[in-house]
MIVO-129047 format. One record per residue (C-alpha): x, y, z. Coordinates in steps of 0.2 Angstrom, whole numbers, plus 2048, in hexadecimal, padded with zeros to 3 digits. Layout:
REM MIVO-129047
XYZ ...
REM end
This chain:
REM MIVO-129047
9F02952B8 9FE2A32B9 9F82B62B8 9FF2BD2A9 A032CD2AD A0C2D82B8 A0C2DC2CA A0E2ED2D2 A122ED2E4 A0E2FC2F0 A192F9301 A0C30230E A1B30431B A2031130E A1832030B A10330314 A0433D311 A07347303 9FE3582FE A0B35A2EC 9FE35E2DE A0A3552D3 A013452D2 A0A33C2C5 A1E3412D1 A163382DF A1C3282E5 A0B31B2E5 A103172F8 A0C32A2FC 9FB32F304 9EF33C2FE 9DD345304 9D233D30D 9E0332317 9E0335328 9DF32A339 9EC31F334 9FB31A33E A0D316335 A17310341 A152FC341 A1C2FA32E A0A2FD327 9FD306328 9F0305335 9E030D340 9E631934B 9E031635E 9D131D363 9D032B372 9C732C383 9C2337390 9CC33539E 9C133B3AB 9B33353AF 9A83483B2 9AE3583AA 9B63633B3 9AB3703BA 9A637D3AF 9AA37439F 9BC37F39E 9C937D38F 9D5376395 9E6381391 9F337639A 9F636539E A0335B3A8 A0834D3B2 A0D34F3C4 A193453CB A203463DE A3133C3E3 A273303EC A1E32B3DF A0D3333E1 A073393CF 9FA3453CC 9F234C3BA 9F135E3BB 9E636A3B0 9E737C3AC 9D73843A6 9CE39139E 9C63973AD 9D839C3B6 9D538D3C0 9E337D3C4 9DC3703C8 9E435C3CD 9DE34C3C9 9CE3553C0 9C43593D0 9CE3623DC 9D13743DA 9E337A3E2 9E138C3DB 9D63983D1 9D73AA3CB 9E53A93C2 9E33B23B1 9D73A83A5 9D83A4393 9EC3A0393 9F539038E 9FF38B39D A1038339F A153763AE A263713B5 A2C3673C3 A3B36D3CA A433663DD A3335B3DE A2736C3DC A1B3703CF A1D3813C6 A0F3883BD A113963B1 A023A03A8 A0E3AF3A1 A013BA3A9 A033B53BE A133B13C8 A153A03C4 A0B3953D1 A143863DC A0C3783E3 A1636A3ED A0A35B3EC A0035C3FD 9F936D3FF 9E93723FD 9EB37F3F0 9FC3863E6 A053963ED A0F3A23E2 A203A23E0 A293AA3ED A3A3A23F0 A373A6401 A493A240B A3F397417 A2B393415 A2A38A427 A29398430 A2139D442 A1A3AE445 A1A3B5456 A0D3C5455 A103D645B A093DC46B A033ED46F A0A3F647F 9FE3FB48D 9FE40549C 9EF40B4AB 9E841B4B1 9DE4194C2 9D14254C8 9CC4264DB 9C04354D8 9C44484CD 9D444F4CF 9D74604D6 9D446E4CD 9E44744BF 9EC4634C3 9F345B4B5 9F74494AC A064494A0 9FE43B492 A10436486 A1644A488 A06450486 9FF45C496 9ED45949A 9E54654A7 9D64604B3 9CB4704B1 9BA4744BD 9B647A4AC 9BF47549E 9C148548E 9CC47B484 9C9467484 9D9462477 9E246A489 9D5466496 9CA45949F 9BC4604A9 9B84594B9 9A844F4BD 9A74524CD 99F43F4D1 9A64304D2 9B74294CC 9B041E4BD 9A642E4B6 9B943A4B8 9C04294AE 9B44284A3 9B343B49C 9C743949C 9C542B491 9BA432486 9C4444484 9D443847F 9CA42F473 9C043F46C 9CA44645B 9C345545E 9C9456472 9D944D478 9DB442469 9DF44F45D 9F1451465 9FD44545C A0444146B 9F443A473 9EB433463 9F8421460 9F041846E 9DE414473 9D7417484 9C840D48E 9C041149F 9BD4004AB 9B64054BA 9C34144BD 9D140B4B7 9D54134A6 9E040649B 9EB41048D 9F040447F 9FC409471 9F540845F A003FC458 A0D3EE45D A1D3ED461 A293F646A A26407465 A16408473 A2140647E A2A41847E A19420482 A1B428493 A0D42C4A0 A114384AF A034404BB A0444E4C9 9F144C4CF 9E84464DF 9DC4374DB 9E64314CF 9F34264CB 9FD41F4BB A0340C4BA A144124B4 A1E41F4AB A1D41449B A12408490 A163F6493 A183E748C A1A3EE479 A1F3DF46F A263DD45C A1D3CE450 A2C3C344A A2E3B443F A373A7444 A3D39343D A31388442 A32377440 A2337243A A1D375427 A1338542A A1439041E A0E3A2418 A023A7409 9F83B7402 9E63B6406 9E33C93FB 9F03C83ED 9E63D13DD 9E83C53CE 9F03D23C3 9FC3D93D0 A023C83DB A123CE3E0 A133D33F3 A0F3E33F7 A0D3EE406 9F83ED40D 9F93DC407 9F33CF412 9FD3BE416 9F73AD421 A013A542D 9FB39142E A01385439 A0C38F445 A0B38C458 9FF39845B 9FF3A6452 9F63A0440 9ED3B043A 9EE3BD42E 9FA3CB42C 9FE3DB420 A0B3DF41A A0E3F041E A1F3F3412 A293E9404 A3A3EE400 A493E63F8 A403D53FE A3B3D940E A2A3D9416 A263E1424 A143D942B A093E1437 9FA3D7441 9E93D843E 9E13D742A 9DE3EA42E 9E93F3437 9F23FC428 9FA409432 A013FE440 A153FC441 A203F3447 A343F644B A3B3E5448 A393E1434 A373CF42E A3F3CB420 A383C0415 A473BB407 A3B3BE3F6 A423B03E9 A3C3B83D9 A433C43CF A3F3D93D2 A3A3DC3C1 A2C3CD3C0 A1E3D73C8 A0E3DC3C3 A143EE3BD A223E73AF A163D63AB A253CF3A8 A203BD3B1 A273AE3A9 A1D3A439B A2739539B A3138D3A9 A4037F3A2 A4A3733AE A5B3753A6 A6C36B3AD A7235E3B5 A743583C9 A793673D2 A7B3723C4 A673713C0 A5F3823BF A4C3863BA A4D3933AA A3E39F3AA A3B3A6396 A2F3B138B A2A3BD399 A1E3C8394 A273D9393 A363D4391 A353C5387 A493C6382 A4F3C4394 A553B039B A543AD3AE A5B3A03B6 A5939A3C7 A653963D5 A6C3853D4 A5E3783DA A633753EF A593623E9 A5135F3F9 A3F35C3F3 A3636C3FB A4037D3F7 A393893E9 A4438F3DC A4F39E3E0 A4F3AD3D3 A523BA3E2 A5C3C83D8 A6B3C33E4 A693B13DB A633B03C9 A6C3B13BA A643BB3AB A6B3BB39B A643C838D A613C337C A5D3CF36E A533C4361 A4F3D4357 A3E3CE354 A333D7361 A303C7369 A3C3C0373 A3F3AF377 A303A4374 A3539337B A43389382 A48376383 A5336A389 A5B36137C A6A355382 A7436038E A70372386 A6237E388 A5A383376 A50391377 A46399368 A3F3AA363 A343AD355 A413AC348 A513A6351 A5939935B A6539A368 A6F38C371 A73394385 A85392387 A8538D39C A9337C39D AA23883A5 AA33853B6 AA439A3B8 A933A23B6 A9B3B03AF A9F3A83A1 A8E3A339C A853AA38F A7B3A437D A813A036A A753A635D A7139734F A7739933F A67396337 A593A2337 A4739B33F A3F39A34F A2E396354 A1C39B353 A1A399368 A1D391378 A14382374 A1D37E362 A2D37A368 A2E36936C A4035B370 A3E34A369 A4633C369 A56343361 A5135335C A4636335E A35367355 A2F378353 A22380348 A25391343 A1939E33F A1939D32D A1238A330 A2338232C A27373338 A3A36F338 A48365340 A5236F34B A60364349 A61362338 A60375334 A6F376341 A7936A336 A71370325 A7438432B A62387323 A5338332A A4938231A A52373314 A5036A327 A3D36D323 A3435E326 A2436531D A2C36630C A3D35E304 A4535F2F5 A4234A2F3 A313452F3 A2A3532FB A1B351305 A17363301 A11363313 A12377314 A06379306 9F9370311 9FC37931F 9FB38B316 9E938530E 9E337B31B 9E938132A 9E3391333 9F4398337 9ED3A933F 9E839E34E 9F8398350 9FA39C363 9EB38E367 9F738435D A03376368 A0C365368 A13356371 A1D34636B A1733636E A2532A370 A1C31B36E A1731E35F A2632A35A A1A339355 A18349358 A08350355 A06363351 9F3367357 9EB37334B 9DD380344 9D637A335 9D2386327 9C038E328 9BF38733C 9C238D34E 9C637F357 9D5373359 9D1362353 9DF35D349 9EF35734B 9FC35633D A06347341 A1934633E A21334341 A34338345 A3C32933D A3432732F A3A338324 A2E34631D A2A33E30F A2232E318 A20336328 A0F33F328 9FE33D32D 9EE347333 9E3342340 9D2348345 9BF346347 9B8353342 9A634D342 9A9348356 9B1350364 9C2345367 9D334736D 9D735335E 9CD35F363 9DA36336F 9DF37237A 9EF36E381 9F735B380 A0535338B A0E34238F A0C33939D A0D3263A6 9FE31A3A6 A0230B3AF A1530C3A9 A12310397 A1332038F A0232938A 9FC338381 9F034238A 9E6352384 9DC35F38B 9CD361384 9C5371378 9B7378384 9AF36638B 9B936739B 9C1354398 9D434C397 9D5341387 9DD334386 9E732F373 9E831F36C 9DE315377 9DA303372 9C730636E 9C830C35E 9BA31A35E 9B932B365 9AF329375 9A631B36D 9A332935D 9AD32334C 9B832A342 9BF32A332 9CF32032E 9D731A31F 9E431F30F 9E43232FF 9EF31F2F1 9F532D2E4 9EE32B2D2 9FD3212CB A0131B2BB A0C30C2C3 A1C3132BE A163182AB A0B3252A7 A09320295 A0530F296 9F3308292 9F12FB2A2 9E22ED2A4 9E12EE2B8 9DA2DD2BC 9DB2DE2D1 9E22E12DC 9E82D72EF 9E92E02FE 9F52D730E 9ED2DB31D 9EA2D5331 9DB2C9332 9D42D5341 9C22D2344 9B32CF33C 9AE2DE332 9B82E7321 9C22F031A 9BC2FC30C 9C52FD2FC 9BF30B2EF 9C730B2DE 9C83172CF 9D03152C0 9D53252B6 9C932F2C0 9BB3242BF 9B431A2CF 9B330A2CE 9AC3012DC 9AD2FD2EF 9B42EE2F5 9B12E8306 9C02DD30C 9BA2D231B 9C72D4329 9C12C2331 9D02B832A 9C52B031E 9CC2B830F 9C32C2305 9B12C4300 9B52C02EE 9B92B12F2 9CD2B02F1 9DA2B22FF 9EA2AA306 9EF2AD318 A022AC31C A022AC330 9FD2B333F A022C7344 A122C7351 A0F2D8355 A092DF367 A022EE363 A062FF36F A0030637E A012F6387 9FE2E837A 9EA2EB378 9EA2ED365 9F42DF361 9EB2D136A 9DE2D735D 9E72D334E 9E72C1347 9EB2BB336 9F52C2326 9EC2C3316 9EC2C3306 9DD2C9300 9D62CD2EE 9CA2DA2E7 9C32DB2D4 9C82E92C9 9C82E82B9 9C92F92B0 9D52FE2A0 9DD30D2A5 9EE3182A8 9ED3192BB 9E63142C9 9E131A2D9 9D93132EA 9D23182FB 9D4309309 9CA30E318 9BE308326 9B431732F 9AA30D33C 9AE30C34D 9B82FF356 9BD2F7346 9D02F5344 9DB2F1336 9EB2F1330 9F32EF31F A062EC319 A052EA308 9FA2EE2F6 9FD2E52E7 9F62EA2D4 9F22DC2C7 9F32E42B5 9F72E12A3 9FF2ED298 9F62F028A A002FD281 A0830D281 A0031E27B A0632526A A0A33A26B 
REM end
């Protein structure tokens, strides 16, 4: 027999989640509280994926981990990188490449001519090439494969045959010494020793050597003196050249100098070599890693002279290195220079290094763009044009980089930068501004200030999408770039609240979002799904572990969901996130909240490291269209994918007033109230690889009881166990009209 009644239909590829307190303005395909864990982006609505621990032990020490990224050389060779709390970097989870870096900082990564950059805001930004043992700091150094050829100090000999004469003298480097029967004054004199020639050369050598004797003349104290069997050997204190202008003369019997000079005197120098040597600081201080005279470098893989070296002086990028880790006060004549590639004012004194690091242009016009230093935030850098030949560090030498000033008036500075097509889009707190750099003259580069007032909140809120750029500003508001660039207003390009079926998205994140801890705050598009997911602080909490999940093509009023487990540590709970390549397909990975792991998102096991989570939607109260009609609700059908056997859970209230649970078995059986009607099997493949979809089987109609005379209606469609999956296109309400209130 035919129902007679009416049929409402709720299209489940509509709708999003909804915080508007306006119940009876809300569409019935909108989603309300408790809805969370579902995905949008199959024309229903389904379980979100579960998440995994990619590595199989914690890294050591348990760390937050702050940044997160994928390493990719030109040949192919990948590697996962973390940055974490400890001021450690670490690859592929167990090796460590560097540590001491400042701790407690989120951390950025680029790869620019085939090297990985690594920027904490707090340190010169770090490189590593793929095959070192650790990371080095950013030098620019003209050539890194270097040979050093060390210093050598001059030498001369004074032979003793037995005592000198009596008031003979020895002229050391201009310097008279008298031979004395008994000496009154021994800065001036020797006394003889009337034995044998070692004894005479030993109490010579130890007047020259005696600060209080011989030594204390300036002219006598630069070189050291030693006594071998009445040969005395004079060797200048310190490399090079210089050693050899010190002069000896003698007019003494039994006696005899070696020459008139020091000998053999020869300058370090640095030359190309053509193996991959290269040179490092061993004693850089964390807080002050610019290169700075007393310093000490290493020398690996030269010929034969590896070792470590001081620097003795640093100016205008030059370095001029002495031998030996102590020998402060030796000099040499011949400085090496050492080309420095990064700018004069990012040292430790102005802590003006570089937050962020962008890859910006195209072929040989690519530059790295360094933002959002710490003291002076408004100031641009860009790098000589990349030389792409896979192995040399970009060039900000003074000489070499470009700097562009911006005065956001905000205190702040610029924030963030992107790519977006072929522009750079860079952000301050409250201001965009596109960099203006397609002339072919430099000179004619510069920046054009957006028309529309906002920014955002930080380096790690200002994400390119597909067609567009993300950013969350600090007031909470998540916006289209684009759109606010067409609309001249970024309020009405707001993507948390519209004019039209607003999702009210801003309310929810001013009541249950902690903003104050907006710089733990980040966010990263997944363009499989075509999401981007803004990590977050909940209300009343310290921790990240939620995302608020944006699907791009479907607008804001369809286009949000909330993810989460807050009852188990997941994914969510999330201190950095980033994309990356698994097997050819695109992934979301995540750095874990104090538990030392890399998470995985989305992964085919549908449970948080075998722990469940809640996942399901409810529908607004809704009077169907009318809000003053009396209704008999009879049932209701529910079309969904025949995916295992377990249920899907369908609570129902009337007017307020619960109902019941229905359990909907999921076995393509039809329903446990004994109705049903299947229409075919499930085409789809799922994501990430196809895993889900093999899981899907047949589309079903299934029917629950309701039967309850009311106005409206509401209902919460959900299954909270683990590795249980669902999904559901469509809901359909049997009801009567009865009739229609009276004022």
């Amino acid at each position: 027999m035919a129902y007679k009644g009416e049929t409402y239909g709720i299209d489940l590829a509509a709708g999003g989640y909804s915080y508007d307190k306006n119940i009876d303005k809300m569409p019935i395909e909108a989603m309300v509280e408790p809805t969370k864990n579902i995905n949008l982006h199959e024309g229903g609505r389904g379980k979100r994926g579960g998440t995994a621990t990619v590595n199989t032990s914690a890294l050591s020490g348990t760390p937050r981990i702050y940044g997160l990224y994928q390493y990719t050389l030109q040949n192919g060779n990948t590697f996962i990188i973390t940055a974490t709390s400890d001021g450690r970097i670490q690859k592929d989870y167990t090796t460590v490449l560097k540590t001491g870096l400042t701790i407690n900082r989120a951390v950025h990564f680029v790869t620019f001519n085939n090297l990985l950059i690594i920027c904490t805001g707090n340190d010169l930004p770090q490189v590593w090439d793929g095959t070192d043992a650790a990371t080095y700091p950013l030098t620019g150094l003209t050539d890194n494969d270097i040979e050093f050829t060390a210093g050598v100090k001059s030498t001369q000999t004074i032979t003793f045959t037995g005592d000198p004469s009596n008031d003979e003298i020895i002229t050391v480097n201009g310097k008279s010494i008298t031979f004395k029967t008994s000496a009154t004054d021994e800065t001036t004199q020797v006394e003889l020793q009337a034995g044998t020639a070692t004894e005479m050369a030993a109490e010579f050598v130890a007047n020259m050597n005696d600060s209080a004797r011989g030594s204390s003349n300036t002219e006598i104290n630069v070189a050291t003196y030693s006594n071998v069997s009445g040969v005395v050997t004079v060797t200048y204190d310190t490399t090079g050249t210089d050693g050899n202008a010190f002069t000896l003369a003698e007019s003494a019997t039994n006696l005899a100098v070696g020459g008139a000079t020091l000998t053999g005197g020869i300058n370090a120098v640095i030359t190309k070599d053509t193996t991959t040597n290269f040179i490092t600081r061993l004693n850089y201080d964390a807080t002050n890693p610019g290169f700075t005279a007393g310093q000490i470098i290493k020398v690996d893989g030269s010929t034969s002279n590896d070792g470590d070296y001081t620097i003795k002086t640093v100016a205008a990028g030059s370095l001029t290195l002495t031998q030996g880790a102590v020998l402060a006060t030796e000099d040499i004549t011949e400085v090496i220079i050492i080309t420095s590639g990064t700018p004069s004012d990012w040292n430790s004194t102005n802590t003006n290094y570089p937050r962020k690091l962008v890859t910006h242009g195209k072929g040989a016009s690519e530059r790295l763009w360094a933002v959002y230093g710490k003291s002076k935030p408004q100031k641009i850098y860009a790098s000589a044009q990349n030389v792409a030949d896979g192995i040399t560090e970009p060039d900000f030498s003074d000489a070499n980089v470009l700097t562009f000033n911006i005065d956001t008036g905000d205190g702040t500075g610029i924030v963030n930068a992107v790519e977006y097509g072929d522009r750079l889009v860079c952000a301050s707190r409250n201001q965009t501004y596109i960099i203006e750099d397609t002339d072919t003259n430099t000179d004619n580069w510069g920046y054009n200030r957006s028309q529309w007032e906002g920014g955002t909140a930080s380096d790690r809120l200002f994400v390119a999408v597909t067609n567009d750029i993300i950013s969350m500003d600090s007031q909470g508001t998540i916006y289209s770039v684009t759109a606010a660039q067409s609309y001249g207003d970024y309020k009405k390009a707001s993507l948390t609240r519209t004019v039209k079926g607003a999702p009210f998205m801003d309310e929810f994140i001013r009541n249950k979002v902690k903003l104050s801890a907006i710089s733990d705050f980040h966010a990263v598009y997944d363009p499989v799904l075509r999401c981007i997911n803004f990590f977050v602080v909940r209300t009343g909490q310290s921790d990240v572990d939620t995302a608020l999940c944006y699907f791009i093509d479907r607008g804001p009023e369809n286009g949000w969901v909330i993810k989460d487990n807050v009852n188990s540590d997941s994914g969510f709970k999330a201190s950095s996130s980033a994309q990356v390549e698994v097997g050819g397909l695109s992934k979301i990975y995540t750095g874990g909240w104090d538990d030392g792991f890399v998470w995985s998102l989305e992964s085919t096991n549908l449970n948080d490291n075998s722990a469940a989570y809640d996942s399901g939607f409810r529908t607004p109260r809704s009077h169907l269209s009318d809000p003053r009609l009396l209704k008999r609700f009879d049932s209701g059908r529910i079309l969904i994918d025949a995916t295992g056997n377990y249920s899907l859970y369908i609570d129902v209230w009337v007017d307020g007033e619960y109902l019941a649970q229905n359990a909907i078995s999921l076995a393509g059986l039809g329903s446990t109230y004994g109705g049903g009607d299947t229409y075919g099997t499930h085409a789809g493949e799922g994501w990430y690889g196809g895993g889900r979809g093999a899981n899907r089987g047949n589309v079903v109609e299934v029917v629950f009881p309701i039967g309850r005379v009311g106005k409206r209606i509401e209902m919460h469609v959900f299954n909270n166990n683990a590795d249980e999956d669902y999904f559901a296109s469509q809901i359909l309400i049997d009801f009567k009209p009865l009739a229609r209130q009276v004022a």
